[in-house]
C-alpha positions as CSV (number, residue, x, y, z in Angstrom):
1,X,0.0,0.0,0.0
2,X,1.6,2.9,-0.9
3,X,0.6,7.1,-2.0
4,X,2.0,8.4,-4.9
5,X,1.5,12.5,-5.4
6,X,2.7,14.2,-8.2
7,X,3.2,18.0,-9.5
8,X,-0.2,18.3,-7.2
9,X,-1.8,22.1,-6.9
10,X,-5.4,22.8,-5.8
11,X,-6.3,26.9,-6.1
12,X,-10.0,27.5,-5.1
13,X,-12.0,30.1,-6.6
14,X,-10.3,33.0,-5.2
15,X,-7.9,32.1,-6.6
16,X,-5.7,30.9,-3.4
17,X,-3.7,28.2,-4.2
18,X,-3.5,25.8,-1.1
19,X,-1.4,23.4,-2.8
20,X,1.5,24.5,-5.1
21,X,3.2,21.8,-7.3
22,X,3.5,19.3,-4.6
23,X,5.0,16.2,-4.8
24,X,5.0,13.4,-2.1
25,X,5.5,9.5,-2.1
26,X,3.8,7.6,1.5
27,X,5.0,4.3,2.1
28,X,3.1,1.9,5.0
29,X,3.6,2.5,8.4
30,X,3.4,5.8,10.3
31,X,3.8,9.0,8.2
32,X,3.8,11.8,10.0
33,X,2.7,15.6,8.1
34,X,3.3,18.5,10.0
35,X,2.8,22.3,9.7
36,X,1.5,25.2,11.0
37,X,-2.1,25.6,10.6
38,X,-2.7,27.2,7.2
39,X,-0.1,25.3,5.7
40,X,-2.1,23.1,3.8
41,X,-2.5,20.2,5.6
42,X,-6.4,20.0,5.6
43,X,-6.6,20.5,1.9
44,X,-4.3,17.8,1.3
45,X,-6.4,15.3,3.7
46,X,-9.9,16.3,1.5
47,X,-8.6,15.7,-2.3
48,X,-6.6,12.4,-0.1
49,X,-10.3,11.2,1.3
50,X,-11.9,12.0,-2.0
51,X,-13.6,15.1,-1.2
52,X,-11.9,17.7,-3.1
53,X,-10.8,17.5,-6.6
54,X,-7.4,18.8,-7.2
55,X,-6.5,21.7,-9.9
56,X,-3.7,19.6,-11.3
57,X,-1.3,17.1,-10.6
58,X,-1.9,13.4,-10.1
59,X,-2.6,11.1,-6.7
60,X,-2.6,7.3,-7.2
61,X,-3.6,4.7,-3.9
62,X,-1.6,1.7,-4.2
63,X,-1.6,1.9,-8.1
64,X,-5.4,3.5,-8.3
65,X,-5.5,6.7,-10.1
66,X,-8.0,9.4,-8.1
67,X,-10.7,10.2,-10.5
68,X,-14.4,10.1,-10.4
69,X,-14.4,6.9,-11.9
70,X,-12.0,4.8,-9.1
71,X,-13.6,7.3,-5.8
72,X,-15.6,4.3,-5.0
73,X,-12.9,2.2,-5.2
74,X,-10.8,4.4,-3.5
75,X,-13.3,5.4,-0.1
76,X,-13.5,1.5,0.1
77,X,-9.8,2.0,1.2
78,X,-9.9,4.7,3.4
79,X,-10.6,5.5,6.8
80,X,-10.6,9.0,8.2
81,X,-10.7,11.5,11.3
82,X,-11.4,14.9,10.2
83,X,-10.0,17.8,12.4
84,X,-13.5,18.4,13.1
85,X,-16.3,15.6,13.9
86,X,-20.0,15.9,15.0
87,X,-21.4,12.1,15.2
88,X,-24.9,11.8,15.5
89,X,-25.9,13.3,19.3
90,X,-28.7,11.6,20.2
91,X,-27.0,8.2,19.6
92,X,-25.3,6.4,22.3
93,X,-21.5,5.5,21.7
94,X,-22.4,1.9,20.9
95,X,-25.5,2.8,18.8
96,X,-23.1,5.2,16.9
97,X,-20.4,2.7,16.1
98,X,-22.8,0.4,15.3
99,X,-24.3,2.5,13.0
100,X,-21.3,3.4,11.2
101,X,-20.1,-0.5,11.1
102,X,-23.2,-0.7,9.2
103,X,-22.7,2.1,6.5
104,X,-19.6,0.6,6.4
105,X,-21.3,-2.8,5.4
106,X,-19.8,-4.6,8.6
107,X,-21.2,-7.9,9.6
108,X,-22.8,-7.0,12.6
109,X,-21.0,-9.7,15.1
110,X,-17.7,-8.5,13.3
111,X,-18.7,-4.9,14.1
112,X,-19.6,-5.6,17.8
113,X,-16.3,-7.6,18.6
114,X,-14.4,-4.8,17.3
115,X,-15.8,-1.8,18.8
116,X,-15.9,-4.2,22.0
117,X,-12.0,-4.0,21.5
118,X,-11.5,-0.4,20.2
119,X,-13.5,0.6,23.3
120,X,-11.5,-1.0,25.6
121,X,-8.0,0.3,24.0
122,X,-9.5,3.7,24.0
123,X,-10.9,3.7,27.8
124,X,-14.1,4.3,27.1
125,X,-15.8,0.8,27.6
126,X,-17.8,2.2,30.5
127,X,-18.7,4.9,28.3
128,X,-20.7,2.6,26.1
129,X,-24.2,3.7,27.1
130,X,-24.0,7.2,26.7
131,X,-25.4,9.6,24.6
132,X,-22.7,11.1,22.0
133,X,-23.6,14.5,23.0
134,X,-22.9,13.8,26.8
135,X,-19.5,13.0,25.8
136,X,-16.6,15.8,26.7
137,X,-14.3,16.8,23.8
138,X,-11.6,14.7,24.1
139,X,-14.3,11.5,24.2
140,X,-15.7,12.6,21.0
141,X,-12.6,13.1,19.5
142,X,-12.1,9.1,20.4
143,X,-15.0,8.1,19.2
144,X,-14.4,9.5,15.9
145,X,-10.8,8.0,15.9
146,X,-13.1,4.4,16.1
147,X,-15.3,4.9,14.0
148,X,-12.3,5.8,11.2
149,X,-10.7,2.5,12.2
150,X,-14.1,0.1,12.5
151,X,-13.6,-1.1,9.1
152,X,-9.8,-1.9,9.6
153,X,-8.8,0.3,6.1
154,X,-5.6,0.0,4.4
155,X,-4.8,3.6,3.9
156,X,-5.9,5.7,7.5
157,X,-5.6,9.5,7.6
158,X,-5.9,11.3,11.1
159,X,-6.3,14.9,11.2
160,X,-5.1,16.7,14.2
161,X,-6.0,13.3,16.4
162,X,-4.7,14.3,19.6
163,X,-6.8,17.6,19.6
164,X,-8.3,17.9,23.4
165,X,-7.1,15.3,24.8
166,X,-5.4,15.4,28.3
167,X,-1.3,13.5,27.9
168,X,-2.8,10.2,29.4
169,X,-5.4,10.1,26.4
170,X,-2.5,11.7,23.7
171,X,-0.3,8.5,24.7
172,X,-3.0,5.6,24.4
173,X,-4.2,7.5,21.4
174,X,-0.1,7.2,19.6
175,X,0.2,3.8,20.8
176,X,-3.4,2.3,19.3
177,X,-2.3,4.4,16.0
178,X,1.2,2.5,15.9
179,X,-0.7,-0.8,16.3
180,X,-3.0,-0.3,14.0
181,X,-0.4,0.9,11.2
182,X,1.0,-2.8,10.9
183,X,0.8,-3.8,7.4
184,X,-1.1,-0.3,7.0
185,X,-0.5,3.0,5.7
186,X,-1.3,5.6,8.4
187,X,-1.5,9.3,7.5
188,X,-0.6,11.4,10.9
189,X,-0.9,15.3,10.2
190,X,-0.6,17.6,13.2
191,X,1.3,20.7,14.1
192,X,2.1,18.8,17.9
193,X,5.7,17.7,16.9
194,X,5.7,16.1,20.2
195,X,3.1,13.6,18.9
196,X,5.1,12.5,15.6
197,X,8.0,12.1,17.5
198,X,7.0,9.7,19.6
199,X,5.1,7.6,16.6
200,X,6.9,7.8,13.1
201,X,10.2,7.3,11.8
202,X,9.6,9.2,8.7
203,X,7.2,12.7,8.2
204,X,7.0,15.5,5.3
205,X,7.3,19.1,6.8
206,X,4.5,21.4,4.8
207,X,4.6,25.6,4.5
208,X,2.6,27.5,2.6
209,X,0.8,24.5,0.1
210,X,4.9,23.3,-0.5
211,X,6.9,20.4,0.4
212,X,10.0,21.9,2.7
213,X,11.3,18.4,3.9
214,X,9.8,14.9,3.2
215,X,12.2,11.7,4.6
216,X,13.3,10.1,7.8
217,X,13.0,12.0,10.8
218,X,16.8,11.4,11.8
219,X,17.7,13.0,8.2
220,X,15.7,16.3,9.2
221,X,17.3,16.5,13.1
222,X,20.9,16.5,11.3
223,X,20.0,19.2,9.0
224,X,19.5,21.2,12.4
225,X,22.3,20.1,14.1
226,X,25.1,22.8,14.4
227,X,22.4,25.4,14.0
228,X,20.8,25.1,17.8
229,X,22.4,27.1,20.4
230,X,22.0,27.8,24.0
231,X,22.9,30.7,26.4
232,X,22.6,32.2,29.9
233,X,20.8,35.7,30.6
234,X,20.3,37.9,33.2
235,X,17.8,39.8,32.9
236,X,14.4,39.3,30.8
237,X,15.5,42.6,28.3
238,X,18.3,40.5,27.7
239,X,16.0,37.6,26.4
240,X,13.6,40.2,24.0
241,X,17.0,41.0,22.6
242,X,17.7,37.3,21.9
243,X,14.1,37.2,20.3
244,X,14.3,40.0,17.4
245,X,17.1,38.8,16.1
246,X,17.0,34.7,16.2
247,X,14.2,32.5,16.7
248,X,14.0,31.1,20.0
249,X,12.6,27.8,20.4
250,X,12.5,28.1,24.5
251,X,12.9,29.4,27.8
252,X,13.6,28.0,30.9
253,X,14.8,29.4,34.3
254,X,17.8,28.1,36.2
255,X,18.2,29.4,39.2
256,X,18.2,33.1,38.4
257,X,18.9,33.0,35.3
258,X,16.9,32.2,31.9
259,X,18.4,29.7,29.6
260,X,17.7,30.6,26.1
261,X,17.6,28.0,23.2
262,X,17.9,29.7,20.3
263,X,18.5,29.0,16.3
264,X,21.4,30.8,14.3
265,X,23.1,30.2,11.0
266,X,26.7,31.1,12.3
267,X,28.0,30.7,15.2
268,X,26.5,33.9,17.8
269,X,28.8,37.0,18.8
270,X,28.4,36.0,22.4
271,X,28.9,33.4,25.3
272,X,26.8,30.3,24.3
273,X,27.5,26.7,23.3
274,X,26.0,24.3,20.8
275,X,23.6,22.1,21.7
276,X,21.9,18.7,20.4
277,X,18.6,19.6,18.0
278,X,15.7,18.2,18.6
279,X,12.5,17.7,16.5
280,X,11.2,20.3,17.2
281,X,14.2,22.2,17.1
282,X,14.5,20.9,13.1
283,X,10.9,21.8,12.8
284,X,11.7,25.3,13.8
285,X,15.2,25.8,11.5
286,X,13.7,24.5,8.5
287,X,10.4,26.3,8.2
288,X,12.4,29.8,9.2
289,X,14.5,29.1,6.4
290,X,11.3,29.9,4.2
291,X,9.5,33.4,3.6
């Protein structure tokens, strides 16, 4: 199972283009997309699920061309958590899953035993018998991740799935995502670097409808590394200095001081020493490379 995008663009009708000449390969396993919001990421996930026709350019799904004439084909595929989800309120959580087992054309013992199981990875079992719209944020936003894995797809895209969710739920959330992407193709876009990090190996970095960076995670750290610095200030004025002229990726107080990690080109006209880039860090050098 595998993506193949090529020379993509999708410009709406005023005439923004939120995809420009994009090209991307996605191989099984965890695939992470991050960017800021606005990058893109969203419009790549809708012409992805089917919903939105691209400009120009070409997608193919494990060897299927997207047109009108495979979209069946291609949704049979697919699974999919949208950033945002509304699942029918006055249904209970089971009477929900069930329900979409059945538009999904489950058989209906299948469909129990798994959202029996999906229920129980997601800690929400006791949850069962209550009405969707009873449910906080972050048990919706579960729910939803279910119902885009009921039908066990080959190719599953997650928007933003970690959206409201307390740590506990973030990390049961990555670790039912890295199961399920056995022998699968999983589709991870967030803007949480934290969350890739802990769940892919390789991950396209998006700005602005463009490809920055697409590889193995390790690749995109060593790009950063020589380029992540760290010093000691005083004095908070000292710190807005820092700011204006490099971009600063945190603060933390040590004592009475504020250690400063910061991003540079060259080496800094003052008392600092290199440190070890992170993800994050990477995350940070590469997209302040670009206007």
């Amino acid at each position: 199972m595998g993506i193949k995008i090529e020379d993509l663009t999708v410009t709406f009708k005023n005439k923004v283009t939120a995809i420009n000449h994009a090209d991307l390969e996605i191989s099984k396993g965890i695939f992470g997309l991050l960017g800021e919001n606005g990058a893109g990421k969203t419009t790549l996930m809708r012409v992805l699920t089917t919903v939105l026709s691209p400009t120009g350019g070409t997608v193919t799904l494990d060897g299927i061309r997207y047109s009108e004439a495979n979209y069946e084909k291609i949704q049979r595929k697919i699974g999919y958590l949208p950033q945002e989800i509304d699942l029918y309120p006055g249904l209970t959580v089971q009477e929900c899953l069930e329900y979409m087992g059945d538009l999904s054309g489950i058989p209906r013992q299948i469909c129990r035993e798994r959202i029996s199981c999906y229920l129980e990875k997601t800690s929400l079992s006791e949850h069962r018998r209550k009405k969707m719209k009873q449910l906080s944020g972050g048990m919706k936003r579960r729910v939803g991740l279910i119902q885009a894995i009921l039908s066990e797809p080959e190719f599953l895209i997650v928007d933003e799935p970690t959206t409201g969710l307390d740590p506990e739920e973030r990390i049961r959330i990555r670790n039912l995502l890295v199961d399920f992407s056995q022998d699968r193709t999983v589709l991870f876009s967030t803007h949480v670097v934290e969350d890739l990090a802990a769940t892919c190996n390789r991950l396209a970095v998006m700005k602005k409808g463009k490809f920055l960076y697409s590889g193995s995670m390790r690749e995109l750290v060593k790009q950063a590394e020589g380029h992540i610095w760290v010093c000691r200030a005083k004095d908070e004025s000292t710190a807005r200095q820092l700011e204006k002229k490099y971009h600063v990726s945190s603060k933390q107080y040590a004592g009475d001081e504020l250690q400063i990690k910061f991003i540079s080109e060259e080496p800094p006209e003052m008392e600092c020493r290199s440190c070890e880039a992170t993800l994050e860090d990477a995350y940070i050098y590469i997209t302040s490379k670009e206007p």
